[in-house]
C-alpha positions in Angstrom: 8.9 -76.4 183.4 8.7 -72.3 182.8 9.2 -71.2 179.4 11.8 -69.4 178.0 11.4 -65.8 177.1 11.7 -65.5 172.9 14.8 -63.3 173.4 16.5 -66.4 175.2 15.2 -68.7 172.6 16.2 -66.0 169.7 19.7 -65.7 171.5 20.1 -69.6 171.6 19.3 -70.5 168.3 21.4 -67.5 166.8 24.7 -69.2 169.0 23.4 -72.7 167.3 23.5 -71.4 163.5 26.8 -70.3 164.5 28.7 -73.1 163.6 26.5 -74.4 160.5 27.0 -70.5 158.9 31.5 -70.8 159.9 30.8 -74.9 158.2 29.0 -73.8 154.6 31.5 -70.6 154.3 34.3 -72.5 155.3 33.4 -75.5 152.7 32.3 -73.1 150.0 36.1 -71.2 150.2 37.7 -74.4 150.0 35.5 -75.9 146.9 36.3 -72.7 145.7 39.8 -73.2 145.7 39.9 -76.4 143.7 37.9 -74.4 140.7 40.0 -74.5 137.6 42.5 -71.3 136.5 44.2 -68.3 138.6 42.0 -65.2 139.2 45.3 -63.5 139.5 46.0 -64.2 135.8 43.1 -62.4 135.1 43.2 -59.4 137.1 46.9 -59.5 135.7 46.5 -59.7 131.7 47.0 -62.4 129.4 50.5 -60.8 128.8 51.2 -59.9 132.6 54.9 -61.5 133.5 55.5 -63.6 136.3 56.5 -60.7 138.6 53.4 -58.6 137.9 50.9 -61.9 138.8 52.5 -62.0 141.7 52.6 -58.9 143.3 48.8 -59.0 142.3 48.4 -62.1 144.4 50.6 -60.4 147.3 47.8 -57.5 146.7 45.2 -59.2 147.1 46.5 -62.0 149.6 46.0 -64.4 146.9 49.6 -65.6 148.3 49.0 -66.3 151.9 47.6 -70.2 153.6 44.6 -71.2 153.1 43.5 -70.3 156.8 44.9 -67.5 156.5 42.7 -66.1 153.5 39.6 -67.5 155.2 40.3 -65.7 158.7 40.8 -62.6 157.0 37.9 -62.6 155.5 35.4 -64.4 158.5 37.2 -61.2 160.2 35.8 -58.5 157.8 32.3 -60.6 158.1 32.6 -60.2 161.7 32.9 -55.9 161.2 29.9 -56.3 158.3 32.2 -56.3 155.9 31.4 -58.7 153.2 34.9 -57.0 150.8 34.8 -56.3 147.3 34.4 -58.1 143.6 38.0 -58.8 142.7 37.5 -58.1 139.0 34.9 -55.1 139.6 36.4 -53.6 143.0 32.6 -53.0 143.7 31.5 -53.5 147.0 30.2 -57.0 147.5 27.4 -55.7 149.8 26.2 -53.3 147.4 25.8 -56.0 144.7 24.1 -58.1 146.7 21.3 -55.5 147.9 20.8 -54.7 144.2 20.2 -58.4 143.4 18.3 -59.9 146.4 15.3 -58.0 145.9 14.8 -59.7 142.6 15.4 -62.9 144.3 13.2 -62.2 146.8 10.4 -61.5 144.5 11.0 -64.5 142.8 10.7 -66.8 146.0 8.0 -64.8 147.6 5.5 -65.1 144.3 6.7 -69.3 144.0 5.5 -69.5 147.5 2.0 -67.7 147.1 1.3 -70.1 144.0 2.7 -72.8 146.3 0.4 -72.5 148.5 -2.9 -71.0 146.8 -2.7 -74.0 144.7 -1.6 -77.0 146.8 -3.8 -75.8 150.1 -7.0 -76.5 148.2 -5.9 -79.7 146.4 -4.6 -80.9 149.5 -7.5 -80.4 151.7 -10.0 -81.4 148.8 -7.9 -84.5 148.5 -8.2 -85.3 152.5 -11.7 -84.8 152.4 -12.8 -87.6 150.5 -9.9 -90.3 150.0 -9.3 -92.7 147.2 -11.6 -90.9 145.3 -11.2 -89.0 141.4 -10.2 -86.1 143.2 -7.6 -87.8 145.6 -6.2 -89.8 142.4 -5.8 -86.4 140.5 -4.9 -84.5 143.3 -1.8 -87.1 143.8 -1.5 -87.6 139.8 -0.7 -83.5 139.6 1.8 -83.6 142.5 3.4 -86.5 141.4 3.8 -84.4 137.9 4.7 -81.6 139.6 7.9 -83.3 141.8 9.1 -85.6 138.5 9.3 -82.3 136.2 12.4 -80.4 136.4 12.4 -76.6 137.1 14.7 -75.6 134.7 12.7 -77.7 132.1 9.6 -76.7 132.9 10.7 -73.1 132.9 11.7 -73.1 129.1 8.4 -74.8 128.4 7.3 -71.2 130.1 9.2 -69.2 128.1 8.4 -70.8 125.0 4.4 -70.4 125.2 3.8 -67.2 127.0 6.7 -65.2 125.9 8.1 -66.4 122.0 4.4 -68.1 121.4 1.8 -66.2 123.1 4.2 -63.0 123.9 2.0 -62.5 127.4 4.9 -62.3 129.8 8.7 -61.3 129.5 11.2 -64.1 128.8 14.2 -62.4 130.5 15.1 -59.6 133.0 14.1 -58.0 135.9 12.3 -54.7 137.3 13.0 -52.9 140.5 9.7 -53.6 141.9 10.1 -50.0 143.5 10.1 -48.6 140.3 6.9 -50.5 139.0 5.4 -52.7 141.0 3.0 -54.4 138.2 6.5 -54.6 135.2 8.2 -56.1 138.7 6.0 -59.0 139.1 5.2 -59.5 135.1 8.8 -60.5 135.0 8.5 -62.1 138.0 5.7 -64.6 137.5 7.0 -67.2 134.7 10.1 -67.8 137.2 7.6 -67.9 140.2 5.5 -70.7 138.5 8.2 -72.9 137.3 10.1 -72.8 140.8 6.5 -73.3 142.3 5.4 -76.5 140.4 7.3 -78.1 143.1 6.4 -76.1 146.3 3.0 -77.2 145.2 3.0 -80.7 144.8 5.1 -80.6 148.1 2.1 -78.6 150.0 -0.8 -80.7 148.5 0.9 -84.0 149.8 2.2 -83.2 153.2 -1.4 -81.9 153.6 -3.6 -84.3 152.7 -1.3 -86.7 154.5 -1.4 -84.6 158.2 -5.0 -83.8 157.3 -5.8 -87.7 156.7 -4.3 -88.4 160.0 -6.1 -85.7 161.9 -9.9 -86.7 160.2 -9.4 -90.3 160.9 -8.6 -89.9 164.7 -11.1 -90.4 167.6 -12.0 -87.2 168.4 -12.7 -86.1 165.2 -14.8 -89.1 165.0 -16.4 -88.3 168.1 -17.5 -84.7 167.1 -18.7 -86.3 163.8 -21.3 -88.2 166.4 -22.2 -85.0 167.9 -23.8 -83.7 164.7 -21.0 -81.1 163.5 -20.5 -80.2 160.0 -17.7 -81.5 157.8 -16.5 -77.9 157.1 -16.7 -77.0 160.9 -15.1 -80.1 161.3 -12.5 -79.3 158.9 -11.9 -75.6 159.3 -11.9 -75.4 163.4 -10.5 -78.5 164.5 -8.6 -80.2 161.4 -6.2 -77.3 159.9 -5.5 -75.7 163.2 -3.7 -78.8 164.3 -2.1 -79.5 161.3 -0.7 -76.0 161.1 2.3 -76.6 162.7 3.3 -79.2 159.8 2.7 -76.2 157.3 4.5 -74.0 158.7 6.7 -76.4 159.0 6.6 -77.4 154.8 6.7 -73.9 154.5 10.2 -72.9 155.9 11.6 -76.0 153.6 10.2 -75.1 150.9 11.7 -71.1 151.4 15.2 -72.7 151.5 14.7 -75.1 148.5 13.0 -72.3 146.6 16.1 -70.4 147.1 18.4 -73.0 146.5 16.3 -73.4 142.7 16.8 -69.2 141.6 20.6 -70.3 141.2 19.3 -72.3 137.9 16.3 -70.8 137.1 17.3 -67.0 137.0 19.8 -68.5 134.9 17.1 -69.4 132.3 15.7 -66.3 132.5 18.6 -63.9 132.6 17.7 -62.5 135.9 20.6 -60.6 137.9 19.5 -61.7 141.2 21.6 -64.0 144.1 21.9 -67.5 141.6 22.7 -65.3 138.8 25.3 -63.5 141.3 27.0 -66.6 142.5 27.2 -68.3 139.0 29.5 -65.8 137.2 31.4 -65.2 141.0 32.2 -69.0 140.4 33.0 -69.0 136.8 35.2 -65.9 137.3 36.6 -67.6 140.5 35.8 -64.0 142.2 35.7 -65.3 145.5 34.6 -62.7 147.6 31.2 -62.7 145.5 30.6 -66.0 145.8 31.3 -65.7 149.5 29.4 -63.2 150.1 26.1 -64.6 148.1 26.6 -68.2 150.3 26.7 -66.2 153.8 23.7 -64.2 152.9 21.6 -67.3 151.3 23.0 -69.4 154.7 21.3 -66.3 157.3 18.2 -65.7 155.3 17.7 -70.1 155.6 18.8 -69.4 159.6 16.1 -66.6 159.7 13.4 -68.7 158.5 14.2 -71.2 160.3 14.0 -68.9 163.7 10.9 -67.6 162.5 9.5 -70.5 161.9 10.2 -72.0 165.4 8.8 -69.1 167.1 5.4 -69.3 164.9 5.2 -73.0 165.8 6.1 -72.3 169.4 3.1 -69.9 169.8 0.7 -71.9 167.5 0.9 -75.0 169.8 2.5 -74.1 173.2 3.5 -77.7 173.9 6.2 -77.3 171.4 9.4 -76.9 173.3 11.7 -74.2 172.8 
């Protein structure tokens, strides 16, 4: 059977995500709905009369169905308009571009560790089963799934910043504005939303790797004199490359998922920070707003990493 082009494949996964990104917005606006309080009231004043909340909510369509208030807004998504903060009046577009690169950083240095550390363990680990390594190997990533983030990330703060005073407890840099201050403030978040991503890559690993070194071929090129690292390198990651990738694009959506508590920790103004006080302030275009761009970023991984495990093993089928 011909293969599909990657623009076909591209178009047809975009028209699948379509429903899951109209099912998390749609659940998000109705959770949202059951928070505690009346945002009117607090656009309005504490001493606003009954008249005045009202005509805020008639403003601000606070006043109209349910459906109604969602379809207005999936209609402003649909002309890339994500609306405005309801307390601020700021654009809800422009607050999100100034806190996704910080989030970004975040996710992008917890992956790096992620992988820089559990690649090794688990391929040390495969190599020689059920032996002190293997046992320490699994010892550290069972550590590493048991220990909370948010945990672990005050246990951070409190030896290398207060203790040690190494790294910054709190904040962000533009990492335009200095790259090295950017990823300083960065890396104590990075580790503690990593510890995880770690333990995750070291034990899929040496589990697909396990598999791959125990099967008959690689058996049979064993017999034909080849070296364990030839063995290893050539034969035994390239075909368990399609289950990293694969770890990979979980862990991207998980690690995001985590910045929602651990920027709290830190006090870092990026997309968890974002969506935290748009839910306490029940500012409902923010937390709208943050939810569609987290659900697209997942859907882009996602894409990407069906098209990098399309081309890595073309019997994959798109």
């Amino acid at each position: 059977m011909a293969r599909r082009s990657p623009v076909r494949v591209v178009g047809s996964r975009l028209l699948q995500a379509l429903p899951v990104i109209l099912l998390a917005t749609f659940m998000v606006f109705a959770l949202l709905k059951l928070v505690p309080g009346d945002i009117a009231v607090t656009l309005a004043g504490d001493n606003a009369t009954d008249a005045r909340i009202a005509e805020i909510k008639n403003i601000y369509g606070l006043d109209r169905p349910f459906l109604v208030q969602y379809g207005a807004w999936l209609g402003k998504v649909a002309q890339g308009d994500l609306s405005q903060s309801l307390l601020s009046g700021e654009k809800v577009a422009d607050s999100i571009g100034r806190a996704f690169p910080n989030t970004l950083l975040i996710v992008v240095i917890a992956m790096l560790l992620a992988l820089l550390t559990g690649i090794p363990m688990g391929v040390l680990a495969a190599i020689k089963p059920n032996g002190w390594v293997d046992k320490a190997v699994s010892l550290i990533a069972s550590l590493g799934v048991a220990i909370p983030g948010f945990w672990l990330a005050m246990i951070l703060v409190a030896e290398f910043s207060l203790k040690l005073n190494w790294l910054p407890a709190t904040g962000a840099k533009a990492f335009s504005a200095s790259p090295v201050e950017a990823v300083r403030h960065a890396l104590l978040p990075g580790i503690a939303i990593a510890a995880y991503g770690m333990a995750e890559v070291a034990r899929q690993l040496r589990g697909a790797l396990l598999e791959v070194l125990s099967s008959q071929y690689v058996r049979t090129l064993h017999a034909k004199g080849l070296s364990m690292s030839r063995i290893l390198w050539q034969h035994g990651l390239k075909n368990v490359s399609v289950n990293l990738l694969t770890i990979i694009s979980l862990l991207v959506n998980r690690m995001l998922a985590a910045t929602v508590v651990i920027e709290a920790v830190f006090a870092i103004p990026g997309l968890g920070s974002l969506i935290v006080r748009g839910a306490i302030q029940r500012d409902f275009p923010i937390v709208q707003g943050v939810v569609f761009t987290m659900v697209v970023v997942v859907i882009a991984v996602n894409l990407v990493t069906d098209l990098l495990c399309a081309a890595v093993d073309p019997r994959i089928e798109q």
